[in-house]
C-alpha positions as CSV (number, residue, x, y, z in Angstrom):
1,X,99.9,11.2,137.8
2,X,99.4,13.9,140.3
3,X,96.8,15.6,141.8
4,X,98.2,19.2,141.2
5,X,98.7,18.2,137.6
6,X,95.4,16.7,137.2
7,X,93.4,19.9,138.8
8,X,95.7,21.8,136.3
9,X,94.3,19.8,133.3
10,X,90.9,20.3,135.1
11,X,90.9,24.2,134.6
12,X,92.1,24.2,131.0
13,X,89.2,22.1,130.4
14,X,86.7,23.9,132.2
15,X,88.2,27.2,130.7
16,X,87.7,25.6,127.1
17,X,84.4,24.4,127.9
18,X,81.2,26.3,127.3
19,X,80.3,27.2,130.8
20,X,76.5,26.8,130.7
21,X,75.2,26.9,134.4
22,X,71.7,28.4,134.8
23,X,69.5,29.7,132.2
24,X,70.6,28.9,128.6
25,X,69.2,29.5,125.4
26,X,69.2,26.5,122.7
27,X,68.9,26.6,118.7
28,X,68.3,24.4,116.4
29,X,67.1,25.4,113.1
30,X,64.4,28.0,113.8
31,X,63.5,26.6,116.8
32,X,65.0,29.0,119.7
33,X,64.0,27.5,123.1
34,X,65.6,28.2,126.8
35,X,66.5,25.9,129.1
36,X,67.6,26.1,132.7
37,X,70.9,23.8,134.0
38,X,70.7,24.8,138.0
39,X,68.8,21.3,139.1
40,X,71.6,19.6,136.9
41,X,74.2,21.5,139.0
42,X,72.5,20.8,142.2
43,X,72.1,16.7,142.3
44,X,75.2,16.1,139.8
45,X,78.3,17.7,141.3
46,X,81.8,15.9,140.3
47,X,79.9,13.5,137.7
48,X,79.8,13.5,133.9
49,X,78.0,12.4,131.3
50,X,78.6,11.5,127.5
51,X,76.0,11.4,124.7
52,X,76.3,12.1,121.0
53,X,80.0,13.0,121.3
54,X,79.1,15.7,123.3
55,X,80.6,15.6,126.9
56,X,78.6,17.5,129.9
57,X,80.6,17.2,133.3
58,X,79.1,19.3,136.6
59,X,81.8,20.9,139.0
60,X,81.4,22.9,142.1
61,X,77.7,23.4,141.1
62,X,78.7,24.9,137.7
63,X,78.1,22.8,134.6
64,X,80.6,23.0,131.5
65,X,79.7,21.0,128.1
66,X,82.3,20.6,125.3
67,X,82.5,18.2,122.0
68,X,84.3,14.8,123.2
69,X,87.4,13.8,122.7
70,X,89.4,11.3,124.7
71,X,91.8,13.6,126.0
72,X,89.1,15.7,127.6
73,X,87.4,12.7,129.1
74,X,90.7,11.7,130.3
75,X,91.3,14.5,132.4
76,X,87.9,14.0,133.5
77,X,88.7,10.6,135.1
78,X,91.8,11.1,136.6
79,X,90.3,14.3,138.1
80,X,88.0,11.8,140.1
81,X,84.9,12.5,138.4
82,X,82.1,9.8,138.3
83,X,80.2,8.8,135.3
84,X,76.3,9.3,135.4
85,X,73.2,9.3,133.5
86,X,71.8,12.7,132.6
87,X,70.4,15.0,129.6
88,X,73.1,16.7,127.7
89,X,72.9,20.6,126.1
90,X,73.6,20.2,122.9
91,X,73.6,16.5,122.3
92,X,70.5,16.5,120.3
93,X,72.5,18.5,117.5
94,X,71.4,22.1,119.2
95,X,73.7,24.6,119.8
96,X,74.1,28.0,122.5
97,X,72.4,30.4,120.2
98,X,74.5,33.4,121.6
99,X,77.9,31.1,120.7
100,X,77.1,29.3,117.8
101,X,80.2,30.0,116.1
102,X,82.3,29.1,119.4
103,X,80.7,26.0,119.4
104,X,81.2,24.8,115.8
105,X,85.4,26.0,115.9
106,X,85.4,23.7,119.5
107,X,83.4,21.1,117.3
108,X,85.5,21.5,114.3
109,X,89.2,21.1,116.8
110,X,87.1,17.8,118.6
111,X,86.9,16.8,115.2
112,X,90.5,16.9,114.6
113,X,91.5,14.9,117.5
114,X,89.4,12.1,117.2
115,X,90.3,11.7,113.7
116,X,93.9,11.8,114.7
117,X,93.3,9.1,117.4
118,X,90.9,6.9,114.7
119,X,93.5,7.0,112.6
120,X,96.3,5.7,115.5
121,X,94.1,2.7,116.0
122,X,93.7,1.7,112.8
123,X,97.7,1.8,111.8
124,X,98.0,0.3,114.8
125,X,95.9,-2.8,114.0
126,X,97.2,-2.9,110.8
127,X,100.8,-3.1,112.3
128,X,99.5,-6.1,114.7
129,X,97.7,-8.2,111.5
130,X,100.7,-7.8,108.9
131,X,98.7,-4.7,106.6
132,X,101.0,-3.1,105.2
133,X,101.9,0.7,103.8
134,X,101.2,1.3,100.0
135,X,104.0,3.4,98.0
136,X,103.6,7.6,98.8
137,X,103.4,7.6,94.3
138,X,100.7,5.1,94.5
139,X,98.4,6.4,97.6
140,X,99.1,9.9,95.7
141,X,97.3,9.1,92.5
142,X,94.3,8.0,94.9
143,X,90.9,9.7,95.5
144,X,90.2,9.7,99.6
145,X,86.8,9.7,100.2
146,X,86.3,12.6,103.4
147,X,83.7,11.8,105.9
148,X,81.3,13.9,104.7
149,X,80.9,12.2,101.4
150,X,80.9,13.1,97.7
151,X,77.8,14.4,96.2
152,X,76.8,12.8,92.8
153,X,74.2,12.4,90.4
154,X,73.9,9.6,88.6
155,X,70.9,9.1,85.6
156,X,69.1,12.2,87.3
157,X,69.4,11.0,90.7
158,X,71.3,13.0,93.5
159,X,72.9,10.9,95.9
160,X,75.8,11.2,98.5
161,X,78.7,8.6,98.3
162,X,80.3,7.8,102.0
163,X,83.7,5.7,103.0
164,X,82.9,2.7,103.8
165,X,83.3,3.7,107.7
166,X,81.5,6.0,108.4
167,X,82.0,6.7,111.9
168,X,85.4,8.2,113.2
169,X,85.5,5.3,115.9
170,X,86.8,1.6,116.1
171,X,84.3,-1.3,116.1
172,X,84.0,-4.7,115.2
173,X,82.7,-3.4,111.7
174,X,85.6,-0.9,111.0
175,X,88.2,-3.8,112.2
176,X,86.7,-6.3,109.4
177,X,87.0,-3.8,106.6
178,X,90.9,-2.5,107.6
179,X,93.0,-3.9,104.6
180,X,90.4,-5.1,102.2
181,X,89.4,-3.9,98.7
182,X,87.4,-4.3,96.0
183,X,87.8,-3.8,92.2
184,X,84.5,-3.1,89.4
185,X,84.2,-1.8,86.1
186,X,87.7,-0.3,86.2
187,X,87.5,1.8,89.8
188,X,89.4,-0.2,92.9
189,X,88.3,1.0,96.0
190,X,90.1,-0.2,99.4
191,X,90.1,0.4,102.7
192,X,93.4,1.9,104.1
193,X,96.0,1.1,107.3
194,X,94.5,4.8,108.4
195,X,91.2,3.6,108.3
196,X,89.8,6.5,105.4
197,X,88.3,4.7,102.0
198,X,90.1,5.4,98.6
199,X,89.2,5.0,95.2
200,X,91.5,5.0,92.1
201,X,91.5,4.1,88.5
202,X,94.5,2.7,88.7
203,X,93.5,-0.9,88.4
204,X,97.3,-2.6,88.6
205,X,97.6,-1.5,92.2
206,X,95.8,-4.5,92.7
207,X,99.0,-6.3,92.7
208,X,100.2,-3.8,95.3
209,X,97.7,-3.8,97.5
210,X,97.8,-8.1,97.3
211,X,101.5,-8.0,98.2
212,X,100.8,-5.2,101.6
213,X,98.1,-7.7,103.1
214,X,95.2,-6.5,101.7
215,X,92.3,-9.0,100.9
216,X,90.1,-8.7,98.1
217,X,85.9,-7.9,100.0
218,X,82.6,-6.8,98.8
219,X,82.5,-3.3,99.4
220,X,80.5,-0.7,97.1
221,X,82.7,0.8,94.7
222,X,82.2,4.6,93.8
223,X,82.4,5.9,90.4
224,X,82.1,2.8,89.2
225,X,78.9,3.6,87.1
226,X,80.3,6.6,85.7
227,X,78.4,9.3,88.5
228,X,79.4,12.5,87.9
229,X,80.7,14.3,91.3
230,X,78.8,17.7,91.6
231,X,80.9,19.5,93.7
232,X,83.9,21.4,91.8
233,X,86.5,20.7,94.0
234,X,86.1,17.0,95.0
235,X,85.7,16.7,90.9
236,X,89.2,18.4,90.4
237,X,90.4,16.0,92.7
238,X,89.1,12.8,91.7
239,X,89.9,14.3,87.9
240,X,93.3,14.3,89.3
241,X,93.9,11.0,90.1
């Protein structure tokens, strides 16, 4: 790759970036407090630093922060920038209190990439270990659980119910669940080639998901003990199905 095209991908980022050099004022719930950047500029020009999916990267004394993705960190690198160990704005769940609602559409676009590249990974593994596709009629009649969860109640207890991985990122823990499923009181829940958790009633697409690889597992079925989902529109949907 160039250099020209790699500065070139270095000023989109830093013009989508927050750019948060000098004083800075930081929310969090009611807590308003104000910080101040410049001795980060100072000592950490050229260098970066990830926490909490939350990339901070210093240039020419001016420091940028902006929800991770790999692209971004990617133009980082090839840019020459160093990796080092440093307190990140906004890592700690914060947010600029004069661009709150910059930040959470940047968050919510981050979002959308790394679930697109999760989701590469997983079909990709899946290619590589002989997990197959299901039928587009059968994945149809299926409830997908989102990452946020479903929130239920269940005997008077409120509860949320999560996929089975939780975290939009491939480990050892999401590899051993790809392609495995689990049936119970008339629910099957199984752990698709995209790496998202679905749940259906449909208990003959056993057979299905037997013949695409899949391998039966102990994972915690939802719906299973009749909870009732108490938001409207993940109700519809499950209804549905």
């Amino acid at each position: 790759m160039s250099m020209g095209n790699a500065i070139n991908r270095l000023n989109r980022l830093k013009k989508n970036s927050l750019d948060v050099t000098g004083k800075i004022t930081v929310a969090r719930g009611l807590k308003v407090k104000t910080l101040s950047t410049t001795k980060l500029g100072s000592i950490f020009n050229r260098t970066y630093c990830v926490q909490n999916s939350v990339i901070c990267f210093v240039d020419s004394r001016r420091v940028f922060v902006t929800p991770f993705t790999r692209k971004k960190l990617a133009d980082l690198i090839d840019a020459g920038f160093i990796r080092a160990e440093f307190d990140v704005p906004f890592a700690d769940g914060s947010y600029p209190a004069n661009d709150r609602e910059k930040w959470h559409r940047m968050k919510l676009r981050a979002s959308g990439s790394n679930c697109q590249d999760y989701e590469r990974d997983c079909t990709e593994f899946c290619d590589r270990n002989g997990i197959g596709a299901l039928k587009k009629a059968t994945l149809s009649r299926c409830f997908m659980i989102p990452q946020a969860g479903v929130p239920v109640e269940y005997d008077g207890l409120k509860a949320i119910v999560l996929p089975a991985c939780k975290e939009l990122s491939v480990d050892c823990t999401v590899l051993s669940k790809l392609g495995t499923f689990c049936e119970r009181n008339g629910r099957v829940v199984f752990v698709y080639r995209d790496g998202h958790t679905y749940v259906t009633r449909v208990a003959p697409i056993v057979d299905e998901l037997r013949e695409a690889g899949y391998r039966e597992s102990l994972l915690s079925v939802p719906f299973s003990h009749d909870e009732i989902i108490t938001d409207p529109r993940l109700a519809q949907k499950w209804a549905q199905t």
